[in-house]
N, C-alpha and C positions, 0 to 999 in steps of 0.2 A: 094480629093487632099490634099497632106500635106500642113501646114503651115508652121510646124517645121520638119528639117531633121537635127539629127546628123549624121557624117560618120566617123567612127572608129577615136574618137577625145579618143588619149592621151595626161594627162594632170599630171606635176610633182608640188609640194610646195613644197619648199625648195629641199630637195634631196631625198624625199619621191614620190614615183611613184601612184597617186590616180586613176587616170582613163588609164582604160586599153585597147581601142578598144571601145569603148561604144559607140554604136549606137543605134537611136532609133528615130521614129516618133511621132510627134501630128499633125490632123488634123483641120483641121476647124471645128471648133462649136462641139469639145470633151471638155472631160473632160479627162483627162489621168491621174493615181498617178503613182508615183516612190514609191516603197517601198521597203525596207532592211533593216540590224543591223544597229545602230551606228556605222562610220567610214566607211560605203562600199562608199560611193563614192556621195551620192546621194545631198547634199549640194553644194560640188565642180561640180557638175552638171550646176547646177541651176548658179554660178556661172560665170560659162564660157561661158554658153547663152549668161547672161547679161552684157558682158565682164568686170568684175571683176578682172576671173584667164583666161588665157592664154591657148590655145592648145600648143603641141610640135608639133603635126602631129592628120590632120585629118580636116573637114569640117564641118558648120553649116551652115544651110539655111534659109533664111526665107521669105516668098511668104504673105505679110500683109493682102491680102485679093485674093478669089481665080480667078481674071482678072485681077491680076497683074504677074509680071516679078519675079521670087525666086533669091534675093539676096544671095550673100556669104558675111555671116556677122565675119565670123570667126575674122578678124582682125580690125570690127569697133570698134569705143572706146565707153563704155561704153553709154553716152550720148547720142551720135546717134543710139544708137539701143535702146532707150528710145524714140527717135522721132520716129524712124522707125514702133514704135508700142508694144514695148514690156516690161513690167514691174515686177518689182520684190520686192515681202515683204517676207523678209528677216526672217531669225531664230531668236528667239527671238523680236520680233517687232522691236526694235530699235526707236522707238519714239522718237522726241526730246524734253526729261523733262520739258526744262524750259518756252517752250512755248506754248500758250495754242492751245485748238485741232482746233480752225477755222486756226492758223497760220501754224500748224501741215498739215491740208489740203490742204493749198495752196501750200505748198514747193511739192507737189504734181503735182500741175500745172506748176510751173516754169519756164518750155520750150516754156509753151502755151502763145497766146497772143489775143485770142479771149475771151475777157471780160465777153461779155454777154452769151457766150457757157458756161464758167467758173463758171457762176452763177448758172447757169440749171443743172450742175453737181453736186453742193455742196448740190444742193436742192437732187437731186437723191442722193445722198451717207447717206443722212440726212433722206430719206424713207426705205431705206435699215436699216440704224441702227438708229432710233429715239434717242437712247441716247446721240448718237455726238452735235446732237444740241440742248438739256438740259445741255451738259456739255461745250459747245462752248467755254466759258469764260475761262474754269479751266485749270489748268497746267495740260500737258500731265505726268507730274509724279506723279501727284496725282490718276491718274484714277486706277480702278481695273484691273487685267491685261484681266477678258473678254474688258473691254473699251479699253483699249491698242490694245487690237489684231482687233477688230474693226475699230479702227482708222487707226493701220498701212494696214488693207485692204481699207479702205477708202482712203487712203491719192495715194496708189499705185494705184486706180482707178480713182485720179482727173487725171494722164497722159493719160485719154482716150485712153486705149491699148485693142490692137485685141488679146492679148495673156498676161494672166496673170502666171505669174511665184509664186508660194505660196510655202513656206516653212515650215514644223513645225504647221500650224496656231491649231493647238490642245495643244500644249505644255504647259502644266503646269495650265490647266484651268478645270473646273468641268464640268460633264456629263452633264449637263444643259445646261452650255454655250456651251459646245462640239457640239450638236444636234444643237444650237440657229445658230452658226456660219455655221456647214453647209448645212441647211436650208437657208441660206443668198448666199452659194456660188452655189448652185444649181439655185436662181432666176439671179445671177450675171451673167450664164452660160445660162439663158435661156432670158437673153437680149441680148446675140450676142459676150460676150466673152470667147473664148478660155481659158481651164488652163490648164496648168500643176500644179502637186500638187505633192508634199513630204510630206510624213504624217506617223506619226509614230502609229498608231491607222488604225491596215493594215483592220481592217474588214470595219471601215466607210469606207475608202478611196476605197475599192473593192467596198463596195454599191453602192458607190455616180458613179464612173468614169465609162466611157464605156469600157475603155482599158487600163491594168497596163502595168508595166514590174517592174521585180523584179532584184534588185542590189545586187550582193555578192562582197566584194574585189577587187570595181573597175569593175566590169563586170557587163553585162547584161546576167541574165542566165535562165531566163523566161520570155514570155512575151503570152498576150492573152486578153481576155475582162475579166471585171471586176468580171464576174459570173464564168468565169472557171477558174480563179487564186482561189477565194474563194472558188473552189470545189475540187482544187489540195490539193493532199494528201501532198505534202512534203512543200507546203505552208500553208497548217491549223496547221501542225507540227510544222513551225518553227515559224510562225506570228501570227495566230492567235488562237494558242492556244488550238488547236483542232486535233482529228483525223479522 
């Protein structure tokens, strides 16, 4: 049963045309990547999920858990599709510098008002990445950016969400931490949440996910499981480097 359904969502910034029809499912308890070039569309995705950016035309859905009712979230605001269950860490982490990473995690929570659930969370985000709570005290601009990208998954997981939204979380960070982190999102995946994932590093993201789809100029122009994207010939060609 899906969790998430796009339906042919076009979507413009400024007076640039980004999403062109794009449609595409996540299930319950996958793992799904987006992958494409820089500029196909695949961020403004992620965005319009989490309402961000806007459709012109077109539908999202979302069914939080699979005994519930699939909302049309297309036109909630941003916030309530954060309560609703779904969360998003963003490109480039975006961390807030100046505060340190336990403060960093709670703005994580925000909407929450269950205290001592709250606690139990920070505690899990803290077995997930042991360095969060060695570095508690320190400014989040001081950390490395594997700690950054770390946190900004932790901080998108204190919203207790049945669907994580990941962006980028490879970007700019070394083959060590690369494998470190997703080794972290496979356990995060095998506690009971949903991702979607954008990742520019198209062969982990085939490894890891059960089912891609691949984005050209706004479009969705292949889609399959994770094992027959990485055996497609005109995908080893253009992503991963291979023939």
């Amino acid at each position: 049963m899906d969790m998430l359904e796009i339906r042919d969502s076009h979507v413009y910034i400024g007076q640039t045309y980004v999403l062109k029809g794009v449609s595409l499912e996540v299930r319950h308890g996958e793992i799904v990547a987006l992958i494409g070039a820089n500029g196909a569309g695949k961020t403004t995705t992620l965005s319009t999920i989490s309402g961000l950016t806007r459709s012109r035309r077109g539908k999202i859905l979302f069914r939080p858990d699979p005994d519930t009712t699939q909302r049309d979230i297309t036109k909630a605001p941003a916030e309530g599709i954060v309560k609703m269950g779904i969360s998003h860490c963003p490109e480039g982490r975006q961390v807030f510098s100046d505060l340190n990473v336990w403060e960093n995690l709670l703005i994580g929570a925000y909407l929450r008002k269950d205290k001592h659930a709250i606690q139990s969370d920070l505690q899990w985000v803290c077995e997930l990445f042991p360095i969060l709570l060695d570095r508690r005290r320190q400014s989040a601009g001081n950390l490395s950016g594997g700690e950054q990208m770390m946190l900004a998954i932790g901080r998108a997981l204190m919203s207790r969400p049945r669907l994580l939204l990941l962006d980028e979380p490879s970007l700019g960070l070394a083959p060590l931490l690369v494998e470190t982190i997703f080794e972290m999102l496979e356990q995060i995946n095998a506690q009971g949440t949903t991702i979607l994932l954008v990742e520019q590093n198209a062969l982990m993201a085939l490894e890891l996910a059960q089912r891609a789809y691949v984005m050209e100029t706004g479009r969705i122009t292949l889609s399959g499981t994770g094992k027959e994207l990485a055996e497609n010939e005109a995908v080893r060609k253009a992503y991963l480097g291979t023939t």
